[in-house]
C-alpha angles and dihedrals in degrees: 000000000000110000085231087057087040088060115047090040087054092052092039090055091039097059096041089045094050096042087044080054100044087050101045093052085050088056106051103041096027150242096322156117109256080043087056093050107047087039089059093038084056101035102045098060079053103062093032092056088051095051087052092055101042082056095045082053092045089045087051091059097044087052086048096047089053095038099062093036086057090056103049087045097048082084102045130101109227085202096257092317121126110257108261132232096263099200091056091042090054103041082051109049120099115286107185122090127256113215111177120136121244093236083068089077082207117178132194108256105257095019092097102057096031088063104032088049097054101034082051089071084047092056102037090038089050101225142164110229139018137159143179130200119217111211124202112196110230118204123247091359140117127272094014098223124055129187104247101168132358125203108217136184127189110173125131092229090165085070096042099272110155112251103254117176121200135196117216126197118187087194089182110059076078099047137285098275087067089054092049089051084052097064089045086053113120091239105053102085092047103035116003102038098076100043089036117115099184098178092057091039093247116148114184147167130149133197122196114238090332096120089157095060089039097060095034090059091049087053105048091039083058100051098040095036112033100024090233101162114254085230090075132125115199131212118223129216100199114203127231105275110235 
């Protein structure tokens, strides 16, 4: 059984054992005062003891929950970042589901420019590499900004190679359970499936010169994957272009 299990079904018998309790001594000696009192001497160690264990259970999950996250993440490149607490990153990441369909074309306000403006040097300076990091400011965690997707190209324009932008997740810098939405994700089958590495945390799909559906994919991956509000406005680290 599950600790989370363990520790609703211990509270849920605690309380009804020690109310059961409480009511029974009643009972027996009466409606009154010294009834009242041992019933509330014997059924309050009761309940207490099972409150203490329900959050011991519930202790032991979150452990469980960080530990595993910690070793998956032992291996991982944060992108130059320090490597987070990852109890405080966690406990701090949005929690509540995104739920837009992919026929919406939504983007994130600021993404488009931000990424046309700087893949167009690339382009006019013909170069043969440029990226740019896209930073999403966690609460209460250090440090505050963390690399959630980075939009990468890596033609040799300069020698006649086509423009092709990718966008790269790394799901499980933030737990497995980022990575497994990842994989349920509308896109996977058609984009990600093929250039995805799963085993090295490595999400990929690239898209020639088409900068519009690139965006519009990351968006959408970063709402429905990883919950990020569609109110947000993103920083951006851009990379030398070279």
């Amino acid at each position: 059984m599950k600790n989370e299990s363990k520790s609703n079904l211990t509270v849920i018998f605690g309380s009804l054992g020690a109310t059961g309790i409480f009511f029974a001594i009643v009972l027996i000696m009466g409606e009154n005062s010294v009834a009242i009192t041992i019933g509330l001497v014997i059924a309050l160690p009761i309940l207490i003891y099972s409150i203490a264990k329900s959050v011991e259970f519930a202790r032991k999950d979150q452990q469980s929950i960080v530990s595993s996250v910690t070793q998956v993440t032992s291996s991982i490149t944060w992108h130059g970042e320090t490597i987070p607490d990852m109890k405080k990153m966690l406990s701090n990441m949005p929690k509540q589901p995104i739920l837009i369909s992919p026929n919406e074309c939504f983007m994130y306000r600021g993404m488009y420019e931000a990424v046309c403006d700087y893949f167009k040097k690339v382009i006019d300076s013909k170069a043969n590499h440029g990226m740019i990091d896209v930073c999403f400011s966690i609460p209460n965690s250090s440090p505050s900004k963390h690399v959630v997707l980075q939009f990468m190209a890596d033609s040799d324009l300069a020698h006649g190679e086509p423009f092709d932008i990718g966008i790269y997740f790394c799901p499980d810098n933030y737990g497995p359970e980022y990575g497994e939405r990842f994989k349920r994700n509308f896109y996977w089958e058609t984009c990600f499936k093929d250039y995805s590495r799963p085993d090295e945390n490595t999400y990929l799909a690239y898209f020639g010169d088409d900068i519009d559906t690139a965006i519009q994919i990351a968006s959408y991956v970063l709402a429905t994957v990883y919950y990020i509000p569609l109110n947000t406005v993103f920083s951006y680290k851009y990379d030398t272009i070279g």
